[in-house]
N, C-alpha and C positions, 0 to 999 in steps of 0.2 A: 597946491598941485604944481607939479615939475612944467616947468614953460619948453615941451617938447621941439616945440620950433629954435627958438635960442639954443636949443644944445647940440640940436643938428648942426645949425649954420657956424658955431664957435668949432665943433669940430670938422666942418668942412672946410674953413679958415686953415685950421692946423693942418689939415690934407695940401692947400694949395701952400704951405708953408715949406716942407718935405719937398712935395714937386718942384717948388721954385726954388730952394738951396741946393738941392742936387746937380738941376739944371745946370746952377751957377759955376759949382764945382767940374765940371764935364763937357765943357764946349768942346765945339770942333768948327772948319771953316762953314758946315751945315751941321746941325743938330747935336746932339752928343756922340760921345765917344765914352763908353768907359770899359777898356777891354780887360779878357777876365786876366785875374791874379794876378791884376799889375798895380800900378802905385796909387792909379785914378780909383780903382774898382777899394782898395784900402781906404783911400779919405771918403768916400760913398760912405762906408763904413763908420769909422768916424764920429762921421755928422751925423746919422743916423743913432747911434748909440748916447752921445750928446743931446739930441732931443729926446730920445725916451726915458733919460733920467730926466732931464728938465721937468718931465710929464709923468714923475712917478711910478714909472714901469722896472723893473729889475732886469739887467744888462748881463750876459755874459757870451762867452767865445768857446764855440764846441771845437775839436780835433782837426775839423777842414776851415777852419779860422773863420767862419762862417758868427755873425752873431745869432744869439738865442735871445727875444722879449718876453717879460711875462706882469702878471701882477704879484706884488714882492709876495703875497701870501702863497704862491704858488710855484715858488722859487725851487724849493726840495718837493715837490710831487714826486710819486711813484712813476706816474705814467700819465699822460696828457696828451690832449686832441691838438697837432701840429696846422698853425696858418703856415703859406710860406711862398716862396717866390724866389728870384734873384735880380741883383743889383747890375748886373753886367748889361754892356748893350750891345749891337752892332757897331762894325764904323759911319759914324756919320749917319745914328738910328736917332730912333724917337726918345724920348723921353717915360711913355708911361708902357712900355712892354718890358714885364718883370719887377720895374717897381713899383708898379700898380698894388701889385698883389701883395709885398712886403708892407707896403701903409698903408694898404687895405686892413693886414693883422693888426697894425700898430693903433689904425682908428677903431677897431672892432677891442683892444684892451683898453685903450684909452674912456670910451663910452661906458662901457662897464665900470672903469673906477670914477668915473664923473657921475651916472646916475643911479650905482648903487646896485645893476643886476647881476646875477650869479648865471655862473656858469654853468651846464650838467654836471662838466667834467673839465680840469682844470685843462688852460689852453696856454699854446706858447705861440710863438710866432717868428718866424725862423728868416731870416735875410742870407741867402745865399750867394756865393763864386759860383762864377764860372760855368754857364748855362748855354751862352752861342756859340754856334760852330763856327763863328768867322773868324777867331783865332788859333784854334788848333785843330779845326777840319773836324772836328766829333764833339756834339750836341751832350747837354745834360752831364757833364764833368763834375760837375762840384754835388749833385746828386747822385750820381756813380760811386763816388767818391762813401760818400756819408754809407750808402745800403752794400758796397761789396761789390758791385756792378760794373765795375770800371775793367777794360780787357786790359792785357798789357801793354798792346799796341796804342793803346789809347794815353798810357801812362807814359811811351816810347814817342808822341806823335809831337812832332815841333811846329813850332810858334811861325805863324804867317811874317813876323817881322825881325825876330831876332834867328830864326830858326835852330833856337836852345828848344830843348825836348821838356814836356810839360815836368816830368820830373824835376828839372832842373829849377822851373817856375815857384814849385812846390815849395821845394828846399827853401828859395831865399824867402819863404813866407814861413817858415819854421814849422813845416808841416811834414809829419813822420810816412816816410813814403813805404815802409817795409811793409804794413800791412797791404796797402794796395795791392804791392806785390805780390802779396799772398792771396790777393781776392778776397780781404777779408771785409767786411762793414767796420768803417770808423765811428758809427754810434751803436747805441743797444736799442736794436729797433722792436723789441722787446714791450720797450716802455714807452712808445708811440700808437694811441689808439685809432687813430685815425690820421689824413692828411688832406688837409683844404687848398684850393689855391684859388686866388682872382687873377684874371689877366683879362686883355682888354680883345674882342674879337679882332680877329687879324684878315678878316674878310669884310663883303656888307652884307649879309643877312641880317643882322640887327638893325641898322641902318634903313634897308628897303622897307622893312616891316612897321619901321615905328618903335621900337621897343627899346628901353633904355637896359634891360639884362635879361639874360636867359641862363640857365641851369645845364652843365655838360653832359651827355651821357658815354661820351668816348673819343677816344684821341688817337688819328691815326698813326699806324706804326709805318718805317721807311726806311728802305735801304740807299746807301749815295755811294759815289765814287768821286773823289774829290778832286782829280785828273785823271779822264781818260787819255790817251794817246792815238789818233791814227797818224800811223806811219805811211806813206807814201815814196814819190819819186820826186824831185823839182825840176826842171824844165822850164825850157822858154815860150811865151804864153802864148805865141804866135805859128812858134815852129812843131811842135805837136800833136798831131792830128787826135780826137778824140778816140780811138781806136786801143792808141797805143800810149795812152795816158793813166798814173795812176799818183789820182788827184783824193787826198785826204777832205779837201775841201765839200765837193761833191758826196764822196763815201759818209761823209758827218751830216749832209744834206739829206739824201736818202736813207741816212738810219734816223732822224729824228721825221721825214716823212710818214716812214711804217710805224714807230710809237705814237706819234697823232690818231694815225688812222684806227687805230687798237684801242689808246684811250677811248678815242667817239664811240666803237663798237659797244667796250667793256658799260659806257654809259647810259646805252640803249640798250642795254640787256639789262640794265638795274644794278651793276654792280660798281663799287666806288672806287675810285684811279685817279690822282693828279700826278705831273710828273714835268719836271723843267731843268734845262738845261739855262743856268743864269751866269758861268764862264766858259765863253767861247772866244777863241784866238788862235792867229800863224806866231810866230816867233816875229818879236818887233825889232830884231838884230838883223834879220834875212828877208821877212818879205819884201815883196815889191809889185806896182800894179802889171809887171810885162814878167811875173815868175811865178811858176804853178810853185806853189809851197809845196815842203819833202815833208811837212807833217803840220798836224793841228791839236790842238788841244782843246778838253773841255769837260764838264762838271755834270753830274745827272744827280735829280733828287725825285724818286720815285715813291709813294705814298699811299697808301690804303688801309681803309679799315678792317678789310679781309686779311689774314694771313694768305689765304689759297690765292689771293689776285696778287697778293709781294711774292709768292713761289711762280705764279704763274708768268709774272713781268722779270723776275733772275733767267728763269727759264727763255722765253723768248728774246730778252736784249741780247743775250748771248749767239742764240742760233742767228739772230738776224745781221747780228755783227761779223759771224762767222761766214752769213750766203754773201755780205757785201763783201767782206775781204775777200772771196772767192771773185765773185764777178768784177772789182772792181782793180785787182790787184794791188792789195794795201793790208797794215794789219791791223788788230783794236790791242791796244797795250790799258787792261781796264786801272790795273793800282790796287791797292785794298779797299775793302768795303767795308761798307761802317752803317750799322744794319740798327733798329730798335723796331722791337718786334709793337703791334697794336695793343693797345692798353684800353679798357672797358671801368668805367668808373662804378664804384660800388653802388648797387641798387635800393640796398638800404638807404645811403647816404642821398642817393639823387632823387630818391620820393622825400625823403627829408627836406632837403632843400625849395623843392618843389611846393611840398608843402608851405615852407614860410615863405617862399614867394607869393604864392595866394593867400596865406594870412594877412600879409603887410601888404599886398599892393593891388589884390585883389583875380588876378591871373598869374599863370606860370608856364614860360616855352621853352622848351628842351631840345638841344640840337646836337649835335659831334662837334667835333672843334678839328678844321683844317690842319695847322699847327700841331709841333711838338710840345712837350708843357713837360716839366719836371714831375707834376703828377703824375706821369706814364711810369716813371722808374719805382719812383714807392706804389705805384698799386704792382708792378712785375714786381715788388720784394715781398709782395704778400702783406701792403697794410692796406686798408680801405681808404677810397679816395672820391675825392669829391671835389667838382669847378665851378664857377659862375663865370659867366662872361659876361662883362658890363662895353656897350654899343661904343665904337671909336670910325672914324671917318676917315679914309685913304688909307686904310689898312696898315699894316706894322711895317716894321725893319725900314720905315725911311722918317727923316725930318717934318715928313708932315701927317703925322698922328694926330688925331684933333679930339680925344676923349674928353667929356665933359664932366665937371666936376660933379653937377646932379647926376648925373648915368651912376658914377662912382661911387657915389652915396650909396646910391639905390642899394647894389651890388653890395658895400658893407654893413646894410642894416638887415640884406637878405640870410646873410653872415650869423651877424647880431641876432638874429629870431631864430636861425636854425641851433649854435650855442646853446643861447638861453632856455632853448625847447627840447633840447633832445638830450635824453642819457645814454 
């Protein structure tokens, strides 16, 4: 008989092996750094590909330079069930948001060619670019990329630090930008039956509850602006009178008052709304504590599972920007917007899951997921899709993610049981 426990704990070994070379590779003055399409987010890569042959698995590189894992019998499939994730992080982010879910795949082939079980249906495991918005202002790029999904403006959108245009980025990674252009899909999504992904919750619901993983049932959609502008007058802070003032500062105050107050409403009626303002500033060339700033700048990430509360929330940020400009004499300069619409995970898939979470572990809890997730794009291309969330502490996008390597587990064996069960 197979010593079940040994083979857990030797492939949970090779999980914290991956975690801690990556780490190594990607420091920053706090946590990682590995931003997309750049030279860090390529050695990621790499090392990643290096340990999956070490471990038996068959390596290659699709169109968006993206690696593909698989087991070498599996290599020429027709069509196969996608793990997947990405390798990118924030600046100065965690470590397991994104690549949770990529050696999530890698431990879910790996287990299978170490204790011999079969698949339904042959599976691959996809390590992806290019997925946070912290380097070129629009989320899920390298998954746009792959289904056809990618606007042009997004393909036009420059880089927070060099301010070369993604295109640009593309190019020096050898990657054929004309189709994008065209809106076309760089894979044949055709021969993708499904798509899986792990990531790690980005909230504490799992955490409050106790629970080491739960199963997704949807991912909200959100529109941003990645600099608004209110324009004002500046002035001296003393000489003034409030009358005859027109202060950006204030106008930016009361317009994120009345979105507070709408959110608590929209939440006591039962309907779903987060929405945050996480870049706010005066110009650090001009301000001063004795001068009303002549503008302010700042960022809005608005989110729902509703589509009618994301038309509902375009709809009133607008009018209400418009009553302040009026009353407060100033104006909203909003910029483009960069919208992905709510994404519902397949319901086959999520009783599936479900399922082998109560086979293997005895219960099974199902929640939405806060968060973006690359799943959102492949199920809007029309493949079915399906999440697990496995429990993490202090939530994502900073240096202190604290996911535990049993949670982890859990979450790839929930994996493991849905695979090996489901055709």
């Amino acid at each position: 008989m197979r010593d079940l426990h040994s083979e857990e704990a030797a492939l949970a070994a090779l999980a914290a092996e991956v975690f801690d070379g990556i780490r190594a590779l990607s420091p920053d003055a706090r946590g990682v750094s590995r931003p997309a399409f750049s030279a860090v987010e390529t050695a990621t890569l790499h090392w990643l590909a290096e340990f999956a042959r070490r471990n038996g698995l068959h390596v290659s590189q699709d169109a968006g330079r993206n690696l593909v894992f698989c087991l070498p019998q599996d290599a020429d499939a027709e069509r196969w069930v996608l793990i997947g994730s990405h390798v990118d992080s924030v600046p100065m982010g965690g470590n397991y948001d994104g690549l949770a879910g990529v050696v999530a795949g890698l431990i879910v082939l790996i287990r299978a060619a170490r204790t011999g079980a079969r698949f339904c249906r042959p599976v691959k495991c996809l390590a992806m670019r290019g997925e946070e918005s912290a380097w070129f202002g629009a989320c899920y790029l390298g998954s746009k990329m792959l289904t056809g999904l990618l606007p042009p403006a997004e393909l036009a959108a420059t880089h927070k630090g060099d301010a070369r245009p993604l295109s640009a980025h593309l190019g020096d990674l050898g990657i054929d930008t004309a189709p994008l252009s065209e809106g076309r899909p760089i894979t044949d999504l055709s021969r993708i039956e499904a798509y899986l992904e792990l990531h790690i919750e980005q909230g504490p619901l799992l955490v409050e509850r106790g629970l080491p993983a739960a199963v997704v049932s949807g991912i909200r959609g959100n529109f941003r602006h990645r600099e608004v502008r209110c324009i004002g007058q500046a002035g001296h802070s003393g000489a003034v009178p409030r009358a005859y003032r027109h202060d950006p500062v204030l106008a930016f105050a009361e317009l994120m008052h009345r979105l507070d107050d709408t959110w608590d409403h929209l939440l006591r009626t039962g309907r779903d709304l987060v929405l945050t303002s996480g870049i706010v500033g005066t110009d650090p060339a001009g301000h001063a504590i004795s001068r009303i700033p002549d503008s302010l700048g700042f960022s809005l990430d608005i989110r729902s599972q509703e589509v009618e509360v994301l038309d509902r929330m375009r709809a009133y940020l607008r009018a209400q920007m418009d009553d302040i400009a009026r009353s407060r004499g100033v104006r909203f300069e909003t910029g483009p917007e960069v919208a992905v619409a709510p994404a519902l995970m397949d319901p086959a898939i999520t009783r599936g899951l479900e399922a082998a979470m109560r086979a293997r572990f005895g219960d099974a809890f199902t929640m939405a997921s806060g968060g973006g997730h690359d799943a959102a794009i492949f199920a809007q291309a029309g493949i079915p899709s399906g999440m697990v969330f496995v429990r993490n502490r202090n939530g994502s996008h900073n240096p202190d993610e604290a996911m535990e390597l049993e949670d982890f587990m859990v979450g790839t064996a929930v994996l493991s049981a849905y695979l090996e069960g489901n055709s």
